[in-house]
MARKE-341295 format. One record per residue (C-alpha): residue in one letter; x, z, y. Coordinates in steps of 0.5 Angstrom, whole numbers, plus 500, padded with zeros to 3 digits. Each point is the difference from the previous one (the first is absolute). Layout:
REM residues N
site residuo=A c1=X c3=Z c2=Y
...
END
This chain:
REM residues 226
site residuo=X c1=500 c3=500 c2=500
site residuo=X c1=507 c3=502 c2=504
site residuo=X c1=503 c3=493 c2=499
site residuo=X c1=492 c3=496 c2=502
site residuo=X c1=498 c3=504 c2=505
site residuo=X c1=507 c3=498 c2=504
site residuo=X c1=500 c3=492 c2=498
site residuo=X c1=494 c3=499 c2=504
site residuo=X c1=501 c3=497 c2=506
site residuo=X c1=496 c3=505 c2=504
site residuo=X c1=505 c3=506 c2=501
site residuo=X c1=497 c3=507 c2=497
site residuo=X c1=504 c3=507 c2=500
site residuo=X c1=498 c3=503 c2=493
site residuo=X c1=498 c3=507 c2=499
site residuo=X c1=500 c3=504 c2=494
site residuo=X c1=497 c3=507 c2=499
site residuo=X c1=502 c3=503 c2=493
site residuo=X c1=498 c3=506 c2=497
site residuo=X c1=506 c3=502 c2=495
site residuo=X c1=497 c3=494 c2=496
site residuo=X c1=504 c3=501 c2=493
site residuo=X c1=501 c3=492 c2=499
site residuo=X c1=506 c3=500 c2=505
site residuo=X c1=496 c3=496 c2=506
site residuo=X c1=505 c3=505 c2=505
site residuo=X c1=507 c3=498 c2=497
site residuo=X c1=497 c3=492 c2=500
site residuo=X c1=499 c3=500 c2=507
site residuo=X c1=505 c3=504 c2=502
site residuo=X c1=504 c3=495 c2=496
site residuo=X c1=496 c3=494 c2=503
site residuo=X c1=501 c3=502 c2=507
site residuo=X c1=507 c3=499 c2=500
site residuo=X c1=498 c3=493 c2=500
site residuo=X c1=495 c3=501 c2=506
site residuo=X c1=503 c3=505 c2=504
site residuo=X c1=496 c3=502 c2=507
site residuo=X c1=493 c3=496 c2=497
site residuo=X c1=499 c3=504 c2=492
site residuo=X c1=498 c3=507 c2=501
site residuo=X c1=498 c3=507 c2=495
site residuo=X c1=497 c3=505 c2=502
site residuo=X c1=500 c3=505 c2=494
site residuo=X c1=496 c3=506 c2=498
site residuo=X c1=500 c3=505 c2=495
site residuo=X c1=494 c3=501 c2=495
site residuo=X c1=493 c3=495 c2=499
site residuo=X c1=497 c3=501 c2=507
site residuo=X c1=494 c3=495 c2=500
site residuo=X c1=499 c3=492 c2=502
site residuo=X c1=498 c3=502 c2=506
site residuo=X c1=505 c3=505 c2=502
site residuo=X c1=505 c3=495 c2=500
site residuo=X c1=496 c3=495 c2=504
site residuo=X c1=500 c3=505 c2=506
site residuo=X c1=507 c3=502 c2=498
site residuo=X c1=503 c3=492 c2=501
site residuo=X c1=495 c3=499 c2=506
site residuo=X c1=503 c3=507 c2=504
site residuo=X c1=507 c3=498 c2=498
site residuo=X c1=498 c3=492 c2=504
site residuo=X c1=496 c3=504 c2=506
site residuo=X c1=507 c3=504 c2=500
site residuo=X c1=504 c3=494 c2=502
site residuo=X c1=498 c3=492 c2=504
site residuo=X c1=496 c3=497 c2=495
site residuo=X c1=493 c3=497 c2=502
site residuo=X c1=497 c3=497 c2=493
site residuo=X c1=500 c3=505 c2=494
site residuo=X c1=498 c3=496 c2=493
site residuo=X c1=499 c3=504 c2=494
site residuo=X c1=499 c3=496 c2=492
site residuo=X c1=501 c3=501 c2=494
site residuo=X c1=507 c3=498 c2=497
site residuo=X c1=497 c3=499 c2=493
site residuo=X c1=499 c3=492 c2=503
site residuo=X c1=493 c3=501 c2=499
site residuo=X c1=500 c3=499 c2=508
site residuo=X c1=504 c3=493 c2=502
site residuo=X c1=507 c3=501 c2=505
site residuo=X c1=498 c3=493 c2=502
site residuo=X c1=494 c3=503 c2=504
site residuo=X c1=503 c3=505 c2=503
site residuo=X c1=500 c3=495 c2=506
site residuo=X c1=493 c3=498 c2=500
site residuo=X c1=499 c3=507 c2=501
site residuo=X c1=505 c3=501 c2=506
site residuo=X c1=497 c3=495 c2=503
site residuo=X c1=493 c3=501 c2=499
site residuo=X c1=502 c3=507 c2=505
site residuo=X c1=506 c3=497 c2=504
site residuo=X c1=497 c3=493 c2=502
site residuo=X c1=492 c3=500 c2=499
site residuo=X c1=498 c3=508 c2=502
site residuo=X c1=498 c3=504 c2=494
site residuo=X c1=503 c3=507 c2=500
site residuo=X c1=499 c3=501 c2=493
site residuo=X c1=501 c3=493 c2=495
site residuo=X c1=498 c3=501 c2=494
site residuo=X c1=502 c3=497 c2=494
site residuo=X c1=493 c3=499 c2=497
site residuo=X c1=498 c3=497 c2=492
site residuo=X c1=493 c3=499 c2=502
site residuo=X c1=499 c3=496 c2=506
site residuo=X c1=500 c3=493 c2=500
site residuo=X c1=506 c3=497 c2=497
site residuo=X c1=503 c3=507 c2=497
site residuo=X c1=499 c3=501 c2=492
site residuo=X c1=502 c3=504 c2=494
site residuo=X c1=505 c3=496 c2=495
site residuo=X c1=502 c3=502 c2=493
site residuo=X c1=494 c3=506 c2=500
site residuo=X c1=496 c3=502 c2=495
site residuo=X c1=493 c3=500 c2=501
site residuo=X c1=499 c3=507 c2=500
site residuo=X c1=506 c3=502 c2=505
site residuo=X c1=496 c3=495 c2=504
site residuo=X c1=493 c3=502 c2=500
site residuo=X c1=503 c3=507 c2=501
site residuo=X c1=504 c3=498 c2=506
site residuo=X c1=494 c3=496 c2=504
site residuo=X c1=496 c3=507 c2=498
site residuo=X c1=504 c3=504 c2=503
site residuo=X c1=500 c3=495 c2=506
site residuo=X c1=494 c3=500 c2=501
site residuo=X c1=498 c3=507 c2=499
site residuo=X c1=505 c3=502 c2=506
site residuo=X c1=497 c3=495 c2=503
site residuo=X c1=492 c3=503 c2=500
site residuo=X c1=503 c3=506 c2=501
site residuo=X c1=503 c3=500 c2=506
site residuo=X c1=497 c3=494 c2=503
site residuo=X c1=507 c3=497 c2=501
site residuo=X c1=500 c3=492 c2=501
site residuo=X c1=507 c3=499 c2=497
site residuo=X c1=499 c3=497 c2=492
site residuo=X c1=506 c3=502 c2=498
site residuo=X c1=500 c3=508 c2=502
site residuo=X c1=504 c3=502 c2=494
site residuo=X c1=506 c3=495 c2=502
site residuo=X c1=507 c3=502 c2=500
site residuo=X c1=503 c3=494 c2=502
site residuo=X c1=500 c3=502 c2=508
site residuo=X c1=503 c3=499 c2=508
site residuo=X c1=500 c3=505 c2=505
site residuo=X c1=501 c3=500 c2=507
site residuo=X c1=504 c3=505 c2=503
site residuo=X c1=493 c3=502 c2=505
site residuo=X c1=496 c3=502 c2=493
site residuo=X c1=505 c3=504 c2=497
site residuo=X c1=501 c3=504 c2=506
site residuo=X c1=492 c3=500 c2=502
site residuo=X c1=500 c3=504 c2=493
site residuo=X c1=501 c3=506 c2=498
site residuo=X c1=504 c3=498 c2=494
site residuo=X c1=501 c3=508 c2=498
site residuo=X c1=492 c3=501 c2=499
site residuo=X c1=500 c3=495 c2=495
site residuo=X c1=499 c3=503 c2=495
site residuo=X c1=498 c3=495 c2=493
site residuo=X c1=507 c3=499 c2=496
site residuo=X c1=498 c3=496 c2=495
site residuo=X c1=496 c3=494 c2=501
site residuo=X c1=495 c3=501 c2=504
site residuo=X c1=505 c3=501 c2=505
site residuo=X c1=500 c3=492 c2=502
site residuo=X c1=492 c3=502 c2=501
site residuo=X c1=501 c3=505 c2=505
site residuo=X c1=506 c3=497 c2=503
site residuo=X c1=495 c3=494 c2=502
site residuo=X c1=494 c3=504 c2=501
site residuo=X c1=504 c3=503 c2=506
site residuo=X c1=502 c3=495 c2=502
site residuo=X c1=494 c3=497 c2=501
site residuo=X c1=497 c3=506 c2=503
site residuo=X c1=504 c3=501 c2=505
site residuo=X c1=498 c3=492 c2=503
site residuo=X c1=506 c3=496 c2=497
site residuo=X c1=499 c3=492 c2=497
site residuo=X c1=501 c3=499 c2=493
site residuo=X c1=502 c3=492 c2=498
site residuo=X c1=500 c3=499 c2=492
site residuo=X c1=504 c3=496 c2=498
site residuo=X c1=499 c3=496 c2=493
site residuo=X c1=505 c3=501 c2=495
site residuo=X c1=500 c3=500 c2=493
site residuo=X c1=501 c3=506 c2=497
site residuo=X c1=504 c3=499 c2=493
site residuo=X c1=500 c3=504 c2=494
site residuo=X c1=507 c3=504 c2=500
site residuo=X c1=506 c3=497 c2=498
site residuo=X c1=504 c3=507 c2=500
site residuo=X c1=499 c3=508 c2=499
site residuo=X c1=493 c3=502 c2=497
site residuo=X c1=495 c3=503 c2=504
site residuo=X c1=499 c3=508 c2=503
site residuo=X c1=492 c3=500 c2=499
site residuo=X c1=497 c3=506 c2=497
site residuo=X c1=493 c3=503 c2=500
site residuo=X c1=502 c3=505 c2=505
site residuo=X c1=502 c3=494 c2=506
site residuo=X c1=493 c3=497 c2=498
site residuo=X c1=497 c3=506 c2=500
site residuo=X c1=504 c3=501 c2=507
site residuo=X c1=497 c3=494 c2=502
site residuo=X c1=493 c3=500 c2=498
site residuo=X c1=498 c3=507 c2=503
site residuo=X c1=506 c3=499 c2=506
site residuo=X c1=496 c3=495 c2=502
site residuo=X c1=494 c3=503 c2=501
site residuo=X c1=502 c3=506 c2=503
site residuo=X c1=503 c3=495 c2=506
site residuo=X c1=495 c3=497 c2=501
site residuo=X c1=496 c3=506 c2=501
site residuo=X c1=505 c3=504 c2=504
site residuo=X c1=500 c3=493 c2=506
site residuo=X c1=492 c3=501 c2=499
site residuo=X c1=499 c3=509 c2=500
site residuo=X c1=506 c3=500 c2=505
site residuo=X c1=504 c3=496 c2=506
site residuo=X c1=505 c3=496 c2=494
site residuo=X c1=503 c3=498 c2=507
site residuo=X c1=503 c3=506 c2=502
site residuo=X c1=502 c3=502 c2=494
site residuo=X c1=505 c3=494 c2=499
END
């Protein structure tokens, strides 16, 4: 993913959170920034502390220093590098403050997935969706481009869905607070490395998380609360 992201022709930094992962992913990128000194960081923690925790870990690590657009992907290859860019510029040029790279807009579409995967995504997709009334159709997409005024408009430590449903919360928010997400088709494909970190409790995180959201912005000021 390294290697990829650095031959694309658009220029990207890449950040990598890791979490004392026992594959040895910190000594691969310590290795690898020899070769990409200045553009190749790691941020390393201690102990499995959630997807979320490391998002927000990686966004106030880039709001520390001069960066104005924030990516977050997968790096199984589920998410293409090849459409970093359209993400970019859908913010930098043509005036989202959030692109999204989304499956189920026109043109997106899911590739090597079996049936029940598919129908399980696109439900979640839609329950989400009548739950909060968000118009975004890809609300559990974690293929993503921020700009630096959304992340500083959040309160990033109020937060609080580590697993899944962080993706959820963290557009939900966004929208909240009057910002304009654009979602870009892409195709999401099955992954090509790792396996996946989905259990009963992230869904059941993400079930009841959503609920419990969409009932605090009704009961209570969800804006001030951000």
């Amino acid at each position: 993913m390294i290697d990829t992201v650095f031959s694309l022709d658009k220029s990207f930094h890449i950040l990598i959170v890791d979490d004392g992962s026992p594959d040895g992913t910190a000594e691969l990128v310590k290795a690898s920034q020899k070769q990409y000194p200045g553009t190749l960081f790691l941020m390393e923690r201690s102990g499995k502390l959630g997807l979320g925790t490391a998002y927000i870990a990686g966004f106030e690590w880039g709001l520390a220093r001069s960066y104005q657009y924030f990516i977050e992907m997968d790096a199984d290859f589920s998410h293409s590098p090849s459409d970093l860019a359209r993400l970019y510029e859908a913010c930098h040029t043509n005036g989202a403050d959030v692109s999204v790279g989304s499956r189920y807009v026109k043109g997106g579409r899911l590739e090597n997935w079996p049936y029940n995967r598919v129908l399980l995504s696109y439900g979640a997709s839609m329950y989400v969706r009548c739950i909060t009334w968000m118009q975004v159709k890809d609300p559990t997409a974690g293929f993503v481009c921020y700009t630096r005024p959304v992340l500083e408009a959040i309160d990033l430590h109020k937060i609080h869905f580590v697993g899944y449903a962080f993706q959820i919360e963290m557009k939900f928010a966004t929208t909240s607070l009057g910002f304009k997400i654009k979602e870009i088709p892409i195709t999401f494909t099955d992954r090509l490395e790792g396996s996946s970190k989905m259990s009963r409790g992230i869904i059941k995180e993400a079930i009841w998380g959503v609920l419990q959201m969409r009932l605090l912005s009704l009961c209570s000021s969800y804006r001030k609360r951000l």
